[in-house]
N, C-alpha and C positions, 0 to 999 in steps of 0.2 A: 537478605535485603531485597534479594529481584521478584520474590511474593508481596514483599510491603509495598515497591513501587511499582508493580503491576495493581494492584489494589487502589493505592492512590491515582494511578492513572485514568484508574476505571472512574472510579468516584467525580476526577475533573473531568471526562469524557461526556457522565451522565447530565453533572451540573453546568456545563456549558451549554447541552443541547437543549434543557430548560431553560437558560436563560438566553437564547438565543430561537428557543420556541422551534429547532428543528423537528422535523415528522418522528422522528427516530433515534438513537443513541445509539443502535447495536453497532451499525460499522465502525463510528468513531471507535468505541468501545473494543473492538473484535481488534481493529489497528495496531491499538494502545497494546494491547496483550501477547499480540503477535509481533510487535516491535523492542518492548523490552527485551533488553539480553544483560548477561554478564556486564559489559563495560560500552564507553561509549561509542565503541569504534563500529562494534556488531551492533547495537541500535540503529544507527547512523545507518549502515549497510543492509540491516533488515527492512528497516523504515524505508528506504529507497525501491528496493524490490518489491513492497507491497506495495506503496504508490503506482510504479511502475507497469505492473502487475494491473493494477486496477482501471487507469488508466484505460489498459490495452485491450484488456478487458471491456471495457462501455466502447470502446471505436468499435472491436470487431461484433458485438452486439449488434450496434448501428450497419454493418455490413451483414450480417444473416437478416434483420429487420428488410432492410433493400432487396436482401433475392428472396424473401418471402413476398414482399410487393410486387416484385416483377414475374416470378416462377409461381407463385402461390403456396400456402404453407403446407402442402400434401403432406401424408404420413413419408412418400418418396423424397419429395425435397429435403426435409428435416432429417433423412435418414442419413443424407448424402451431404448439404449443406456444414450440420452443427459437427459434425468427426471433421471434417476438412477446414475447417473455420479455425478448431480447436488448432488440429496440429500445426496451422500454417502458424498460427498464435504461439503455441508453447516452440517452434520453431525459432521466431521472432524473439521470443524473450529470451532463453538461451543464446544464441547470437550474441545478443547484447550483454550477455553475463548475466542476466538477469534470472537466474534460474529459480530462484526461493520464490519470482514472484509469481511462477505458474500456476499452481494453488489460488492464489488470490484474484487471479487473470479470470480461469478458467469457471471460478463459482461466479464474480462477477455477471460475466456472460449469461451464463446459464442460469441465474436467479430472476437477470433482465429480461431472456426469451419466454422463462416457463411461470415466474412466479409474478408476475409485473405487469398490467393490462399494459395492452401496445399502445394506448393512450397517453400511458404514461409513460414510457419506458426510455425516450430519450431525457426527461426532469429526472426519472433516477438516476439514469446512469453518470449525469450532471452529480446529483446529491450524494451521491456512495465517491466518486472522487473525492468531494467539498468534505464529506466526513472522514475519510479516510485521511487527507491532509491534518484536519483537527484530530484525530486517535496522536500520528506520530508526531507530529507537534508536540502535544502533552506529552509524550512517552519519552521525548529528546529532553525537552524541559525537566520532568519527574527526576530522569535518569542521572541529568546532569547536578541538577541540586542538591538532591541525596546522596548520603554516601556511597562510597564504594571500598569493602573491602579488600578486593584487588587495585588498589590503588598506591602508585610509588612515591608520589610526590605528597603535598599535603592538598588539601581540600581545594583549596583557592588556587592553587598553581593547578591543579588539573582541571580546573573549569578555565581557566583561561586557556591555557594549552590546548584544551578539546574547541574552545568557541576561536581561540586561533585560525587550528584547522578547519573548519566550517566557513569561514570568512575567508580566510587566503587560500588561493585557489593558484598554485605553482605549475605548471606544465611538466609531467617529469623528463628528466634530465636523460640526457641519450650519451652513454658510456661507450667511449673508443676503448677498442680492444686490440691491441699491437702484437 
């Protein structure tokens, strides 16, 4: 079932980005794929690290962009700059628990630096968030609607119970130990 709604995700990934006339599909797309999982709990938590990730991604772009303006883009700066950017980056995400979104953090950046006129590179790195939100969107939706083989309850009770959890937002509970 997680090839059929990888498939279907991709298809509402492609069809939104035409009728919504964005530049692109792939990241939407790329999200959607790398978000589906088994059930909805790893989507959910997949989906978050590569937002996350991506996010983090387009800021510390924006921050090698800056010491390239200020220091200039030498073969030296770039050498010393983009490794140090990185690690403070895949640092930061870890930290946060964030770890699956390194990957996604770290091409980010580096798509923004090397693949991306500087003209343009802070509208990207706006538009790869904006798609990347729409990929796991679809892939939460897809996931959620479709069956699920590993599934305990019946159909309807575990889309509620997942949209539940999504909605309610409990602080957790801090257990005395005597």
């Amino acid at each position: 079932m997680r090839t059929i709604k990888t498939g279907i995700s991709v298809f509402f990934c492609i069809l939104l980005s035409f009728l919504l006339q964005r530049e692109t599909y792939v990241v939407a797309a790329i999200t959607a794929v790398f978000t589906i999982r088994e059930d909805m709990q790893n989507t959910i938590k997949f989906g978050k690290h590569r937002i996350v990730g991506n996010i983090l991604g387009a800021l510390t772009s924006v921050v090698v962009i800056t010491i390239f303006n200020i220091f200039g883009d030498s073969q030296l700066v770039q050498l010393l700059a983009i490794p140090s950017v990185i690690i403070l980056m895949i640092g930061v995400l870890s930290n946060l628990g964030y770890h699956e979104g390194t990957v996604g953090g770290c091409a980010t950046l580096l798509t923004i630096l090397f693949m991306i006129p500087s003209t343009k590179s802070y509208s990207y790195a706006f538009a790869r968030v904006v798609d990347s939100i729409m990929g796991m969107t679809i892939a939460l939706l897809v996931n959620r609607v479709l069956p699920n083989r590993h599934a305990k309850h019946s159909k309807c009770q575990q889309a509620f119970f997942e949209w539940e959890k999504i909605v309610k937002w409990q602080p957790k509970k801090k257990h005395n130990i005597e």
